[in-house]
Structures are given as structure tokens and as C-alpha cells.
GUMI-726872 format. One line per field, with one value per residue (C-alpha): residue number from 1; chain; x, y, z; residue in one letter. Coordinates in steps of 0.1 Angstrom, whole numbers. Layout:
% residues N
seq: NUM / ...
mol: A / ...
u: X / ...
v: Y / ...
w: Z / ...
type: a / ...
//
This chain:
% residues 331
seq: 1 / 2 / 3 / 4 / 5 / 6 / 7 / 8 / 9 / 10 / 11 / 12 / 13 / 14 / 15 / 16 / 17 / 18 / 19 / 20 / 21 / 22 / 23 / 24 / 25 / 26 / 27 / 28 / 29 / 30 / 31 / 32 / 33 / 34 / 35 / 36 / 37 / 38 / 39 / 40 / 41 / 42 / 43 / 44 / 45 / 46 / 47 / 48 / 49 / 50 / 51 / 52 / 53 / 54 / 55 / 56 / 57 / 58 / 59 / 60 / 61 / 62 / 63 / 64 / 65 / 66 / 67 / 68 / 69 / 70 / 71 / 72 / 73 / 74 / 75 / 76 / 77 / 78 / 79 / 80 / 81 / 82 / 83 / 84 / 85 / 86 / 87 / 88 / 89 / 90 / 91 / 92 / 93 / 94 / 95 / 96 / 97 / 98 / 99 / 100 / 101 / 102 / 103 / 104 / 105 / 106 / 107 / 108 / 109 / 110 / 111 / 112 / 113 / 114 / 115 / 116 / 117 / 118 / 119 / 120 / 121 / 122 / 123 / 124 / 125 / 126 / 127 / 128 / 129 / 130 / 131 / 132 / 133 / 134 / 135 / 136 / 137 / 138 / 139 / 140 / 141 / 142 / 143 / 144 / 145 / 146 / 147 / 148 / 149 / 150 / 151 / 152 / 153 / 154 / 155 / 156 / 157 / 158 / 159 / 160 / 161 / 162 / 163 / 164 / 165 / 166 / 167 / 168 / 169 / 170 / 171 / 172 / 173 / 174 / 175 / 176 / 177 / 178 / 179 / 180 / 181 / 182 / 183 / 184 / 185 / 186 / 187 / 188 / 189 / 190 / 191 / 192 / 193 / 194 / 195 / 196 / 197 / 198 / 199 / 200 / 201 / 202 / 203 / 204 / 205 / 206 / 207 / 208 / 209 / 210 / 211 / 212 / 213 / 214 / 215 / 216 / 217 / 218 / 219 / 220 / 221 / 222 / 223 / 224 / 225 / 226 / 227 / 228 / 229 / 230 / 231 / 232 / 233 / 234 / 235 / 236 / 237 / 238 / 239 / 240 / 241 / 242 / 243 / 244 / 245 / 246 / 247 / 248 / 249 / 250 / 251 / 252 / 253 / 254 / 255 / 256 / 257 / 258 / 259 / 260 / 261 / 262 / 263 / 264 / 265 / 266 / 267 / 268 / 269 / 270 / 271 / 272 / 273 / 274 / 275 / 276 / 277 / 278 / 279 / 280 / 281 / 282 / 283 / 284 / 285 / 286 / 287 / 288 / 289 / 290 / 291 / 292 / 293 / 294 / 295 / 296 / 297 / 298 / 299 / 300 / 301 / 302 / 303 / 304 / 305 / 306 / 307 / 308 / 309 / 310 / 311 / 312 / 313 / 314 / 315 / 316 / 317 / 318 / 319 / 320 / 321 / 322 / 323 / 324 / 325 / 326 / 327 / 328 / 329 / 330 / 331
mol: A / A / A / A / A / A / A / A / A / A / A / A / A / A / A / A / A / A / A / A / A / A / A / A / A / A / A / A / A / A / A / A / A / A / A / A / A / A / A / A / A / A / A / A / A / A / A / A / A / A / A / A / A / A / A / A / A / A / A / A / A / A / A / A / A / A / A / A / A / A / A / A / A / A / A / A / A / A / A / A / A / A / A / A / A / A / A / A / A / A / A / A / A / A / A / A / A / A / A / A / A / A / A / A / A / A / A / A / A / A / A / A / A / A / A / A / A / A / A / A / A / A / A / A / A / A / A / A / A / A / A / A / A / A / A / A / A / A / A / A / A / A / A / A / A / A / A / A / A / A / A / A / A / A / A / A / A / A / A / A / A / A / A / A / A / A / A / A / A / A / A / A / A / A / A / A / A / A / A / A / A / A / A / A / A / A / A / A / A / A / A / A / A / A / A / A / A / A / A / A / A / A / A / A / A / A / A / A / A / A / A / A / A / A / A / A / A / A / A / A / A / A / A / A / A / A / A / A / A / A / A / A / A / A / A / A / A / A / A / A / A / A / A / A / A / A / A / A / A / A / A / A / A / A / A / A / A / A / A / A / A / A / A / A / A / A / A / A / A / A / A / A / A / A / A / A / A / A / A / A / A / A / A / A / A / A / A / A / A / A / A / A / A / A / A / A / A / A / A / A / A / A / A / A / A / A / A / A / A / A / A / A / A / A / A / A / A / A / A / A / A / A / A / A / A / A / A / A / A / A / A
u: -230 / -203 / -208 / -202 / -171 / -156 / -168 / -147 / -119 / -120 / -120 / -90 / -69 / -78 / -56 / -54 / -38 / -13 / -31 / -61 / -69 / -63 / -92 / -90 / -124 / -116 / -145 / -154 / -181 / -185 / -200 / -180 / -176 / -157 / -117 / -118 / -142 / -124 / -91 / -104 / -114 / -80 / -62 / -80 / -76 / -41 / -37 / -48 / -27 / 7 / 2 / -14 / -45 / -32 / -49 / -85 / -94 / -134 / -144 / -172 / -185 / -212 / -209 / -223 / -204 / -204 / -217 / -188 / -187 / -184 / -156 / -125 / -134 / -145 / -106 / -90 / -108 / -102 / -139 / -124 / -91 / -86 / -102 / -98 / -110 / -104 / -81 / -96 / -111 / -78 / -81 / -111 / -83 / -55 / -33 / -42 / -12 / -33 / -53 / -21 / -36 / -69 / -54 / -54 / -35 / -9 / -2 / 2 / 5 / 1 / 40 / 42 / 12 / 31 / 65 / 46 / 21 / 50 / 76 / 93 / 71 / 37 / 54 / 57 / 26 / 11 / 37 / 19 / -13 / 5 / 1 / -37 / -31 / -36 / -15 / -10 / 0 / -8 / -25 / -52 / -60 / -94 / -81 / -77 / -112 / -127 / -155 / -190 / -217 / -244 / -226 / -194 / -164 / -133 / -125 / -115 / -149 / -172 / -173 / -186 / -216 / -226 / -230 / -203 / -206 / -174 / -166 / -165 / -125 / -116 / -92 / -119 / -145 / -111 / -104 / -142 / -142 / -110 / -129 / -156 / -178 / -200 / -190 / -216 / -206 / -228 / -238 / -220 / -252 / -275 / -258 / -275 / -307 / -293 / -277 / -313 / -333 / -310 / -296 / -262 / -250 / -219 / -197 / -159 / -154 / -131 / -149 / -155 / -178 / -192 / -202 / -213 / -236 / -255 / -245 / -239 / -277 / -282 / -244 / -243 / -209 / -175 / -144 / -110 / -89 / -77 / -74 / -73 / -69 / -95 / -80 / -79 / -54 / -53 / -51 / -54 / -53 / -20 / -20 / -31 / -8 / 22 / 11 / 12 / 40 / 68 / 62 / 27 / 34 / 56 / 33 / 7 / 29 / 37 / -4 / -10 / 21 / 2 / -32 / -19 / -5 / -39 / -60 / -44 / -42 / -82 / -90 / -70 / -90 / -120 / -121 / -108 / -140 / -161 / -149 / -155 / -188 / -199 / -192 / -208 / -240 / -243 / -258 / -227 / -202 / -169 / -143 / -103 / -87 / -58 / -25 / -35 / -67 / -56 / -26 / -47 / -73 / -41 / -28 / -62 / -64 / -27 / -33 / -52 / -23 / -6 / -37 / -41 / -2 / -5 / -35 / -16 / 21 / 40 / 68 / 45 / 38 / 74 / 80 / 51 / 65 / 102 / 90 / 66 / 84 / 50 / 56 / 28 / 45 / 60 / 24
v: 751 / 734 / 762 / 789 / 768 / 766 / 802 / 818 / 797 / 807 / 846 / 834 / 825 / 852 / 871 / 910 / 940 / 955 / 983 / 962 / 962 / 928 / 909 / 880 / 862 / 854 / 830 / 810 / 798 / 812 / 848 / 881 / 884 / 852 / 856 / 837 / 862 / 896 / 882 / 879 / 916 / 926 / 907 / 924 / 961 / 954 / 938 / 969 / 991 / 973 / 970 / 1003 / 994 / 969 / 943 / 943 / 917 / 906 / 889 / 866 / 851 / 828 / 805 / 836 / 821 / 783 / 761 / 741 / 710 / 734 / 757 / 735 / 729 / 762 / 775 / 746 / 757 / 794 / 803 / 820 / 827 / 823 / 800 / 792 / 753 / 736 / 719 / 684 / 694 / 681 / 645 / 643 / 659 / 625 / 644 / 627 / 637 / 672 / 646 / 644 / 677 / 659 / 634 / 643 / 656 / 666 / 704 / 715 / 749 / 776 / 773 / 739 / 745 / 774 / 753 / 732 / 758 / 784 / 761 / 736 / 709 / 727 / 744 / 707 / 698 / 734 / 722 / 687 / 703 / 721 / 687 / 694 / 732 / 748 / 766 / 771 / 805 / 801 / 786 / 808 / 792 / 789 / 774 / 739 / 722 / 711 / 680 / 693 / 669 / 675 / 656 / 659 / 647 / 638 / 609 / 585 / 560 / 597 / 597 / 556 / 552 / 588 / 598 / 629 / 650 / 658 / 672 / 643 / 628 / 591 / 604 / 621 / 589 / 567 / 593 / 594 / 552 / 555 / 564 / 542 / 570 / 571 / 596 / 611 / 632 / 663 / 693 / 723 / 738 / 710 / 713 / 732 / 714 / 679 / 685 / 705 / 669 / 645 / 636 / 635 / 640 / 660 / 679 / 689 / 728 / 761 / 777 / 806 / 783 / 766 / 802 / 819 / 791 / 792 / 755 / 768 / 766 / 732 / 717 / 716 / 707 / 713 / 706 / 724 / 695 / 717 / 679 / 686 / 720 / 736 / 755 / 769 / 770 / 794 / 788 / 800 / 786 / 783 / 788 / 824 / 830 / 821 / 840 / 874 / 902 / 891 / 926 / 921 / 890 / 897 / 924 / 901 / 876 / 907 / 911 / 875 / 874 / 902 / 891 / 856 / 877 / 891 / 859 / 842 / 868 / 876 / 838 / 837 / 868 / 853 / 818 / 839 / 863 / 834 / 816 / 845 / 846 / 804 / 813 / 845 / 826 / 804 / 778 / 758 / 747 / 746 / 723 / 725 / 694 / 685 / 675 / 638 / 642 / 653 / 629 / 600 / 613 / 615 / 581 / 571 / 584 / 577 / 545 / 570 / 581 / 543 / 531 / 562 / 565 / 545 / 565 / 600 / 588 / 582 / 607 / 631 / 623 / 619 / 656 / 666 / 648 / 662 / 698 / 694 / 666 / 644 / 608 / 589 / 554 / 570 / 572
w: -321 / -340 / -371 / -343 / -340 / -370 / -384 / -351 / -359 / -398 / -382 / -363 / -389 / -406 / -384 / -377 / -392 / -376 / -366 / -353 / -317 / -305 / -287 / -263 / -253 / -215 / -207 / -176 / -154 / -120 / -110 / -115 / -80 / -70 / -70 / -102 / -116 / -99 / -109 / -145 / -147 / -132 / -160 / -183 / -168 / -167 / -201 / -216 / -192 / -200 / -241 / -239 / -256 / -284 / -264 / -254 / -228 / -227 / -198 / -199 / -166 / -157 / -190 / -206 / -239 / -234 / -206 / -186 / -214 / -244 / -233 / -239 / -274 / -280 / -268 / -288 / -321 / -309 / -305 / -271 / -264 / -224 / -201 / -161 / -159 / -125 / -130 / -129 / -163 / -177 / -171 / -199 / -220 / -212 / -189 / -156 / -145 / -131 / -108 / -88 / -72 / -60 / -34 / 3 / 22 / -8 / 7 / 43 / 34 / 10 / 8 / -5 / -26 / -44 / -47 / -70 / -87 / -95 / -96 / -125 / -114 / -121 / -157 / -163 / -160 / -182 / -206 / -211 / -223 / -259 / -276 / -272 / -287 / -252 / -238 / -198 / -184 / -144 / -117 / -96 / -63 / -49 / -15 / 4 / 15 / 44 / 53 / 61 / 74 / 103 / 123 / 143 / 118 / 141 / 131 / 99 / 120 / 114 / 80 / 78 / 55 / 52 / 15 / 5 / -29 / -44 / -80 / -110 / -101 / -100 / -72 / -49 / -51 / -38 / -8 / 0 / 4 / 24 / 50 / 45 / 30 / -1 / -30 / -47 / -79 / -85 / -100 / -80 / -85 / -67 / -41 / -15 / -22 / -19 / 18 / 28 / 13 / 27 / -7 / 4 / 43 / 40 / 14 / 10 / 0 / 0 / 28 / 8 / -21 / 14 / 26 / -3 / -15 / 21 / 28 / 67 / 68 / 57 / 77 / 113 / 116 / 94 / 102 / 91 / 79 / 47 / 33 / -4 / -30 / -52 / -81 / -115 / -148 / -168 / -198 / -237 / -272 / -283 / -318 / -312 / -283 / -303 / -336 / -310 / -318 / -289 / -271 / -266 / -257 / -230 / -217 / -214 / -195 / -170 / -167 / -160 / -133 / -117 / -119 / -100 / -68 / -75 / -78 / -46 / -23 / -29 / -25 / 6 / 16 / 7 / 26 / 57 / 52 / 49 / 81 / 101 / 83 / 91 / 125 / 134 / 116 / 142 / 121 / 115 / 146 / 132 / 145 / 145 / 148 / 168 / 156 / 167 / 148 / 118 / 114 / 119 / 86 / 69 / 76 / 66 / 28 / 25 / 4 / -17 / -34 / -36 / -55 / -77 / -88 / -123 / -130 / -123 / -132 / -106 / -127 / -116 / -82 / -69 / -86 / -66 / -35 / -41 / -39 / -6 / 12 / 18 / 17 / 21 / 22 / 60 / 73
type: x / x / x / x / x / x / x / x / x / x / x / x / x / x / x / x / x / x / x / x / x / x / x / x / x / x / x / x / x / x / x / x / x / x / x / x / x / x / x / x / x / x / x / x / x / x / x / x / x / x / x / x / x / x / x / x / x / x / x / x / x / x / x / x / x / x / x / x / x / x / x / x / x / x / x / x / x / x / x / x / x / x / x / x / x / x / x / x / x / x / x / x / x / x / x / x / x / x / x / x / x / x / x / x / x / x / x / x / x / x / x / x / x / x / x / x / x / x / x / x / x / x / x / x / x / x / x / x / x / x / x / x / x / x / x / x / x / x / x / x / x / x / x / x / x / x / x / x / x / x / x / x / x / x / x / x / x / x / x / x / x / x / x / x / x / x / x / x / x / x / x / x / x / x / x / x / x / x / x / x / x / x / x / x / x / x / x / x / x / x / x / x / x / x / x / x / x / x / x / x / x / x / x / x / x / x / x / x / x / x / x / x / x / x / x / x / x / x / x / x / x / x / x / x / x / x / x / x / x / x / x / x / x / x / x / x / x / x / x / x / x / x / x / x / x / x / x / x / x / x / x / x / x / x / x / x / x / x / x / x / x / x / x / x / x / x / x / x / x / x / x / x / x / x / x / x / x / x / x / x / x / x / x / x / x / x / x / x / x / x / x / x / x / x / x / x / x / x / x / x / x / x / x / x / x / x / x / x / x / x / x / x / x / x / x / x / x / x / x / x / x / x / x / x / x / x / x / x / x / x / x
//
């Protein structure tokens, strides 16, 4: 693996002709047909539309080119050019600082969300990963989450002993034992199987991944608390984004603006599709919470972000609460 490596970095610095077609390896891990995956094909289509062919976009999904460990050092050694991590994948990296978007109860809205994505505050943060020779382009959502479990979840008292999976984040295992639940970090793709064995009790998802994965037959109960965000980075190796022509450049930049209005309008589509979908199964009661309800989960994980602020940078965090107006400490 590591002579794959360095022989596609060695092509890379080689560098093209100026008549070459240029090619960008966009690789990530999910199917085609998620809004990560569609989005990823419309980047491409438009890529070549805008630079007119100079610029050939190959998309490769479902870790066709590297498994999930392998792809960040295959874009910082410019194996691949283009990557969409989550954007927890960051913190391996040094910058916690991305973590910031893990604790509860951050966004109430798609607005706030965006003030922070497409604002100063999330350039900031993009801009903190060149040191590592990666450069950040644009956030793609995949939406906020909500708690699963096959029982009702109305309360902070509900969630008490039962055992949760939740992506690998210092930040998610802290809001889990907020409310006195267990975290258990696990494969994405063990999922299913460990709510349908009893593994684990309950789960927190976009409801698109929730519905498309079939966990509405395993989950008797979810509840809409849209408590935390699940989204992506994009992001490509920096070395060869600088060393393109400025035109190109530019016309890429114009392809990746679009492919974002692209990206969060289908994932928006999605996780509505998908709601409708839980509920017409039958299989899964969904649950909105009241105002009351809601606030009182809040006020629960609040001391989430308190605890995790010297991890993140609490620079970070009062940029993050600046732009959205959340202040936990007013809980």
C-alpha cells in the first residue's frame, strides 16, 4: 500500500503538460446513491462543463480506492485528489476544533447551521487544516440526528442505562453519559445487526441513514430531537490545488459552489423522504417533542459543551456561539 503511495505521489509531481487533460480522483466511502455520493457525480459533471473538458472528475464511491483509515493519507501524499470525510475524521488529524460540531444541541436550524458552514467561522476552521497539506473547499450536509431506541425517549430519565452507538467522538461518548446512557462506538456497518441482537438499545442518526439502513425494523420508537449534525468537508490536497492554472481554478470553485446548493438541498430532500418512509412502515412510532421536552434534553447535555471546551478551543466555540446565539451557560 504504502508503494501505491509514494509511486502516485511521484506521478504527481511530475505534473501535466499543458495540453493534458487534468484528472482529479474524488474518493469517498458511502454508495453512489446517497447525497454525498449524487453530489459527487454532480461536481464532477459540472467540473467538466465549466473548464470545458480541461478537468476530468473520477468519482470513486464505496471505498472502491481506499477503506475509511487509508484515505486521508492517501489525499495528503496525493494518491487521490478530493475527499468528503465526516468531519469528525479531523480530530485524528490535531484539529479538534471540528469536534465543536458534535455537541448537542449546537444548531436549531438549518439557518444557524449555514451561518457557521458558509460563513467566516467555518472558512476558519477549513483554513486550519493547510498546515496538514489539505485543503478545505465546502461543507455538504447530511442532516441533524435524532435518538432511536425501542422504547419511548421523552425524557433526559429515558435514556438511563440503555446502551447508544454513536460514531468514534470524545464529544458524542460525553453527551451519551449526560443522560445517564452508555456510548457504544461502532462500525456504521454493524449497525443493524447490533440493535436486532440487543447489542446496543438505541442509536442517534440523519433519518435518511436511519431509513435507508432498515433500522425502522429493528427501533420501535425515535424521537425528533434534531440534537446534533452529521456532515461532510470536502476537501482536496493542497499542493495540487494550488499548482492548478488560476482559471481552472476558479471554474472549479464555481463547480463546487454549485455542487453544495446541490449536496444540501438533496440531503434535506432525503431525511424528509425518509420520514415519510419510517412512518408509512409502521414499524417505527415516531415521536415529536414538545417545546418543554425538548428544552429540558438541552438543559441536560448543556454541561457537554462546558466539559469539552479545552478539548475543542474555546476560540472556536464562542465563534460558533457568536454566529448561532446558543449559550449554554443560560440553560
Amino acid at each position: 500500500m504504502k508503494l501505491k503511495f509514494v509511486l502516485a505521489a511521484a506521478l504527481l509531481a511530475v505534473g501535466l503538460s499543458a495540453t493534458a487533460q487534468t484528472i482529479i480522483k474524488f474518493s469517498h466511502v458511502v454508495a453512489a446513491d446517497t447525497p454525498k455520493g449524487k453530489a459527487s457525480v454532480f461536481f464532477a459533471q459540472k467540473a467538466a462543463e465549466l473548464t470545458k473538458g480541461k478537468v476530468k472528475v473520477e468519482v470513486y464511491a464505496n471505498s472502491a480506492l481506499y477503506k475509511d483509515k487509508e484515505e486521508m493519507e492517501a489525499l495528503q501524499i496525493g494518491s487521490v485528489q478530493m475527499l468528503a470525510p465526516s468531519l469528525a475524521k479531523f480530530g485524528p488529524l490535531g484539529v479538534k476544533d471540528f469536534e465543536a460540531f458534535d455537541l448537542p444541541f449546537m444548531f436549531d436550524s438549518y439557518a444557524e447551521l449555514h451561518k457557521v458552514t458558509q460563513g467566516p467561522e467555518g472558512a476558519a476552521l477549513l483554513a486550519k487544516l493547510e498546515p496538514k497539506g489539505i485543503k478545505g473547499l465546502a461543507y455538504w450536509d447530511n442532516g441533524f440526528k435524532s435518538f432511536s431506541a425501542n422504547s419511548p425517549l421523552k425524557a433526559p430519565a429515558d435514556f438511563k442505562g440503555k446502551k447508544f452507538r454513536i460514531q468514534s467522538s470524545k464529544v458524542l461518548e460525553e453527551q451519551i453519559r449526560s443522560v445517564g446512557g452508555i456510548p457504544q462506538v461502532m462500525a456504521f456497518s454493524e449497525v443493524y445487526q447490533a440493535l436486532q441482537t440487543g447489542v446496543v438499545d438505541g442509536t442517534e442518526n440523519p433519518i435518511s441513514n436511519f431509513y435507508t439502513q432498515k433500522m425502522h425494523e429493528v427501533q420501535k420508537h425515535m424521537t425528533l430531537t434534531d440534537h446534533g449534525y452529521l456532515g461532510y468537508a470536502v476537501i482536496t490536497n493542497k499542493k495540487f490545488w494550488d499548482g492548478l492554472p488560476a482559471d481552472v481554478r476558479g471554474q472549479l470553485e464555481q463547480a463546487m459552489k454549485e455542487a453544495t446548493v446541490y449536496a444540501n438541498q438533496i440531503a434535506k430532500e432525503e431525511n424528509d423522504k425518509s420520514l415519510e418512509g419510517v412512518k408509512k412502515s409502521g414499524k417505527t412510532t415516531v415521536y415529536t417533542p414538545t417545546a418543554e421536552e425538548r428544552l429540558a434534553l438541552k438543559k441536560a447535555m448543556a454541561p457537554v459543551h462546558l466539559k469539552m471546551a479545552d478539548r475543542i478551543g474555546k476560540g472556536t466555540l464562542q465563534q460558533f456561539y457568536k454566529a448561532t446565539g446558543f449559550d449554554p451557560a443560560k440553560l
